[in-house]
C-alpha positions as CSV (number, residue, x, y, z in Angstrom):
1,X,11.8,30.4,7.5
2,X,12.1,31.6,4.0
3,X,8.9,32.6,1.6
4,X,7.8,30.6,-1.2
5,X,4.9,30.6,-4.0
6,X,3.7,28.5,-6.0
7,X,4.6,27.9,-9.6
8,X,1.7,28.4,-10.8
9,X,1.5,32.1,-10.6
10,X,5.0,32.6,-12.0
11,X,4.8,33.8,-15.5
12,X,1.1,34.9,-15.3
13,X,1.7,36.9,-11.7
14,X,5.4,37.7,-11.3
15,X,8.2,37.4,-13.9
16,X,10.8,33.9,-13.5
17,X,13.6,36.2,-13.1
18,X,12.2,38.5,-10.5
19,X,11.4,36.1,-7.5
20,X,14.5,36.3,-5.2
21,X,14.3,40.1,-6.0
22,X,10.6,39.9,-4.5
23,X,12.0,37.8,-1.2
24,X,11.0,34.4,-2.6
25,X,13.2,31.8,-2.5
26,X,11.7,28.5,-3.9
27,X,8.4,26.9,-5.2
28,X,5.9,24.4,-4.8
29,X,5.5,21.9,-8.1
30,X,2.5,19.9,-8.6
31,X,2.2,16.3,-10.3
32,X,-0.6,16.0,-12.4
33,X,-4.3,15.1,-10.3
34,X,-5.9,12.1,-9.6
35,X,-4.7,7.9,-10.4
36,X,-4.3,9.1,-14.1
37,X,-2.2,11.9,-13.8
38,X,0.7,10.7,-15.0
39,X,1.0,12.2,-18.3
40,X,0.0,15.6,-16.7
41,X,3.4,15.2,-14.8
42,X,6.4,17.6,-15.2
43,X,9.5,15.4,-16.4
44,X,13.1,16.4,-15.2
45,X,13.8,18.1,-17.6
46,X,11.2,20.8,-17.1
47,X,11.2,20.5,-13.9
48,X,15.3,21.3,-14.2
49,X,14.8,23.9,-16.7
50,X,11.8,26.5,-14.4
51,X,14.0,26.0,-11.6
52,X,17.2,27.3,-13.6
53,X,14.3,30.3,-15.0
54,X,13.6,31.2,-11.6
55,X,16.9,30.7,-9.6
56,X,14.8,29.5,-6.7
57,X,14.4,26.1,-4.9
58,X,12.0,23.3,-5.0
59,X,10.1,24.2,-1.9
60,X,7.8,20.7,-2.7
61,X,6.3,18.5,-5.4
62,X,2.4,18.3,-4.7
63,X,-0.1,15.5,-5.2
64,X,-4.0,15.6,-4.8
65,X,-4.9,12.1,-5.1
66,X,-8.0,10.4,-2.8
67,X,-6.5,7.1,-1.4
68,X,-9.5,6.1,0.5
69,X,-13.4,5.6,-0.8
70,X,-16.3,4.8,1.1
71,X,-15.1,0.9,0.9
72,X,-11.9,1.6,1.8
73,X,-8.3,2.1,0.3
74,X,-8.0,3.0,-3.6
75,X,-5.2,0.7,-4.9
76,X,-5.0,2.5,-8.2
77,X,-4.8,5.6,-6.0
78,X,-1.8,4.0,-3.9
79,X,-0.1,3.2,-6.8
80,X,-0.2,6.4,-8.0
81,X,1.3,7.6,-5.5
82,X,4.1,5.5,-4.7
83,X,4.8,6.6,-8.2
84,X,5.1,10.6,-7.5
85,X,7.5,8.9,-4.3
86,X,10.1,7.7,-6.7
87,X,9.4,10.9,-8.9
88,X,10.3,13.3,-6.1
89,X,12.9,11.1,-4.9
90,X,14.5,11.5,-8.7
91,X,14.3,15.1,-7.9
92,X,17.2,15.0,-4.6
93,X,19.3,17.8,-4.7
94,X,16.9,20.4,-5.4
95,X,15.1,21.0,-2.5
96,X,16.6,24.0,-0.9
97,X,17.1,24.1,2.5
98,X,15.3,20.8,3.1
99,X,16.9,17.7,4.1
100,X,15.3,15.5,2.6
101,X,12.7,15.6,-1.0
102,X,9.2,16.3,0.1
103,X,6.1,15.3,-1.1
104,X,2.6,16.9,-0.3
105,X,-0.3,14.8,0.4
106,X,-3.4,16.6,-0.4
107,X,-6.6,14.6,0.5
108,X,-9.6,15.0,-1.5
109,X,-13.4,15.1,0.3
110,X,-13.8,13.1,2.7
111,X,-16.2,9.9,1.4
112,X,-19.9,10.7,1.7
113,X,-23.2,8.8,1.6
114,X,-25.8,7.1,3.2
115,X,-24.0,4.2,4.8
116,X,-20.4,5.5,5.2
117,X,-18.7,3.4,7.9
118,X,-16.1,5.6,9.2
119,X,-14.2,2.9,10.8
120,X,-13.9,1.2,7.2
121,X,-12.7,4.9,6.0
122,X,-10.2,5.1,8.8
123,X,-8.8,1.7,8.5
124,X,-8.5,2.0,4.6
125,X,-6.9,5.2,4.7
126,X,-4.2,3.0,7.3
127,X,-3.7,0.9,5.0
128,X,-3.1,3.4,2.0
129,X,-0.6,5.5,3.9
130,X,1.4,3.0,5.1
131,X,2.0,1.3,1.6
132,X,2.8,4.8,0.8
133,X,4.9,5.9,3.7
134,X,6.8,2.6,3.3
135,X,7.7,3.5,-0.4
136,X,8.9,7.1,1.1
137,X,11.2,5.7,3.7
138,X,13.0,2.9,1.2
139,X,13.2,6.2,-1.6
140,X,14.2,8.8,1.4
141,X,11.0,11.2,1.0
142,X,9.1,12.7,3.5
143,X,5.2,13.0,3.0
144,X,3.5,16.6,3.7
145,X,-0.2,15.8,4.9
146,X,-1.9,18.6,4.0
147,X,-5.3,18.7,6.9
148,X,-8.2,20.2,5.5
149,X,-11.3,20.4,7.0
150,X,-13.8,18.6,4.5
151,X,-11.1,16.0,4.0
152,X,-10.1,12.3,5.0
153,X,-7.6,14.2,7.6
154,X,-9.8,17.0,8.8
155,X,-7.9,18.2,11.7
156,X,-4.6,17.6,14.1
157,X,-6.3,15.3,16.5
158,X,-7.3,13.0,13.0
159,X,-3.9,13.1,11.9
160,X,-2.3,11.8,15.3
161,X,-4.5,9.6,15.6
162,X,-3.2,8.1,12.1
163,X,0.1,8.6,13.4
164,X,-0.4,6.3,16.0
165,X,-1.4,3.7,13.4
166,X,1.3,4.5,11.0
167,X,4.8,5.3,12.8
168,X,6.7,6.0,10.0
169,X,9.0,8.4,10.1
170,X,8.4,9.8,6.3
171,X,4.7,11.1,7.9
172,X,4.4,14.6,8.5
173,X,1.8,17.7,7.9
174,X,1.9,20.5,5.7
175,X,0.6,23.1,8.2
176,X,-2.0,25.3,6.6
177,X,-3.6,26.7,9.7
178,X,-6.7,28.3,6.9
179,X,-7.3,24.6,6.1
180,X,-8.5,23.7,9.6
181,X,-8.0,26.5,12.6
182,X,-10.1,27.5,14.7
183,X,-12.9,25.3,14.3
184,X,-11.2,22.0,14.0
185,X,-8.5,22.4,16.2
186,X,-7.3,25.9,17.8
187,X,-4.5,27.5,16.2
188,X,-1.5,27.6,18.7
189,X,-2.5,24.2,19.8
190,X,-2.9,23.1,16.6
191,X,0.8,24.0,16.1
192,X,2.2,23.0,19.2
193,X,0.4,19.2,18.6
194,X,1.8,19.2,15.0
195,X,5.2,20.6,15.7
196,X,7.5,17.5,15.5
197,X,5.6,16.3,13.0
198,X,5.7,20.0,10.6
199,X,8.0,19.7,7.6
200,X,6.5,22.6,5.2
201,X,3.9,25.4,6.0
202,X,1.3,27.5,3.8
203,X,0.2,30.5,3.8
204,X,-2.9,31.5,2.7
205,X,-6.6,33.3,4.8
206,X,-10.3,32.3,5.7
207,X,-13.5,33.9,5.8
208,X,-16.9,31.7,7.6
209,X,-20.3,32.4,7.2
210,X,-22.9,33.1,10.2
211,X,-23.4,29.7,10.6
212,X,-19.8,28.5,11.2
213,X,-19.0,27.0,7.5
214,X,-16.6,28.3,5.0
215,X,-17.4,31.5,3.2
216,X,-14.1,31.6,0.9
217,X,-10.6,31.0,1.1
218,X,-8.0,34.0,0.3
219,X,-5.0,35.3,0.4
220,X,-3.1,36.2,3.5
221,X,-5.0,39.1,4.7
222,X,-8.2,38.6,2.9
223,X,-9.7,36.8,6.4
224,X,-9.9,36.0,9.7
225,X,-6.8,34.4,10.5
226,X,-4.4,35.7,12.7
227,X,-1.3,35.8,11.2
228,X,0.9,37.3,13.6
229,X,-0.1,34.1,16.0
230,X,0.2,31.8,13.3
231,X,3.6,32.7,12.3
232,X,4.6,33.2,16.3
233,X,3.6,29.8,16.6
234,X,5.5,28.1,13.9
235,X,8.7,30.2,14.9
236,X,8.0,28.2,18.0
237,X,7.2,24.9,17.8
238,X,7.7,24.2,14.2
239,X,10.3,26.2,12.5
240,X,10.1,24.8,8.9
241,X,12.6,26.0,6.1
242,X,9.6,27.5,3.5
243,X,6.2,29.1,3.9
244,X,4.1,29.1,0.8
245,X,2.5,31.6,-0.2
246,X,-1.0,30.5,-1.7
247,X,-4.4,31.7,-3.0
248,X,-3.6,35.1,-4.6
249,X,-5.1,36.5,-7.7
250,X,-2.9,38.8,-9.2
251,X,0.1,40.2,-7.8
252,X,-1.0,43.2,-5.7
253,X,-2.5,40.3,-3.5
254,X,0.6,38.5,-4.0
255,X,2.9,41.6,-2.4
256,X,0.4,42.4,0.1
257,X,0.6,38.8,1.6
258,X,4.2,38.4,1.7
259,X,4.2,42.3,3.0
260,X,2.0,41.2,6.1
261,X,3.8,38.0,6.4
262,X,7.3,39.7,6.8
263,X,5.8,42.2,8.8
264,X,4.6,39.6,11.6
265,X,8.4,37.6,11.6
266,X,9.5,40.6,12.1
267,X,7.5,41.4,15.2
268,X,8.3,37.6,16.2
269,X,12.1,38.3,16.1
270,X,12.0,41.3,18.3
């Protein structure tokens, strides 16, 4: 399992040319938000050109798109998608130690309001992963659901129980254990369920209030996550090539997270 970060803090955070020197070995991309993100969209080109900058791999390409509203599937949504599919399948060939391009799937709040019928929510968000998954499998992609807690996939149980619905084999997780551990799902069993589905991990902390909800998300070592189990866990059941590193400000953050992240493999390997 090799360390990654995300794009975004290269330039601003760390130099291009000093990643591999700092133990990172690829990045996470983004496509621009939403059904009109197109033009927000990194071509080739650039894509081509920061990974020749950084000397690094394409950990993923990274999508936050809804798909489903309170009345079901968003087409415009699906389409848009299925359009960042044949984008990161354009990219083959720079994905590292993947097999495979990978997309991430990050869902957006789950719908709210008075007469939300979940079942309508469930079934549309079927409907929008399949057209989506089926677009992955003809274009050889494999889509990273990223489970968050306030969103349309809020926890492992949520997710296998879209599995069921959708079996196709482009449908996996992004495991970021912040996103929904403990509350939603403990952690090791939240690994162990996810395991032959995991393709891609993240890395990043959580702090709750008194009452149970979210106080803040950080970087590793900011909250109450524990790390060593997380990372025990995925050595475990779900040994994916790159964990991201996420949520850091500057880049004392940045070194202290990858310090405590190397620190717990370590322990793992002994």
């Amino acid at each position: 399992m090799k360390l990654a970060m995300m794009a975004s803090g290269v330039g601003s955070i760390v130099e291009p040319d000093e990643l591999r020197s700092l133990g990172f070995d690829a990045v996470q991309m983004f496509f621009g938000s939403g059904p009109d993100g197109d033009r927000e969209d990194p071509s080739i080109a650039e894509i081509d050109a920061f990974l020749r900058q950084t000397d690094v791999a394409l950990a993923a390409m990274t999508l936050h798109v809804d798909l489903v509203a309170a009345g079901g599937t968003v087409e415009a949504d699906v389409a848009r998608a299925i359009r960042c599919v044949d984008k990161t399948a354009a990219l083959e060939g720079r994905f590292g130690d993947h097999e495979t391009p990978v997309l991430i799937w990050h869902p957006s709040a789950y719908p709210d309001g008075p007469d939300i019928d979940d079942r309508v929510v469930f079934d549309g968000l079927c409907r929008a992963l399949a057209a989506v998954a089926e677009a992955a499998e003809h274009a050889g992609v494999r889509i990273a659901v990223e489970i968050t807690r306030s969103g349309s996939i809020g926890s492992a149980e949520s997710f296998l129980r879209l599995k069921d619905v959708v079996a196709s084999a482009s449908l996996g997780v992004c495991m970021d254990a912040a996103n929904f551990t403990p509350d939603r799902t403990p952690l090791e069993r939240a690994v162990r369920m996810l395991g032959p589905h995991t393709i891609i991990a993240h890395g990043k902390d959580v702090r709750f209030d008194p009452t149970g909800l979210v106080a803040e998300y950080g970087p590793v070592g900011s909250g109450t996550l524990d790390v060593p189990a997380y990372l025990r866990a995925l050595q475990a059941d779900a040994p994916v090539p790159y964990f991201v590193l996420e949520y850091y400000h500057d880049r004392q953050e940045l070194l202290r997270a990858r310090d405590i992240v190397n620190q717990s493999l370590s322990l793992t390997q002994r």
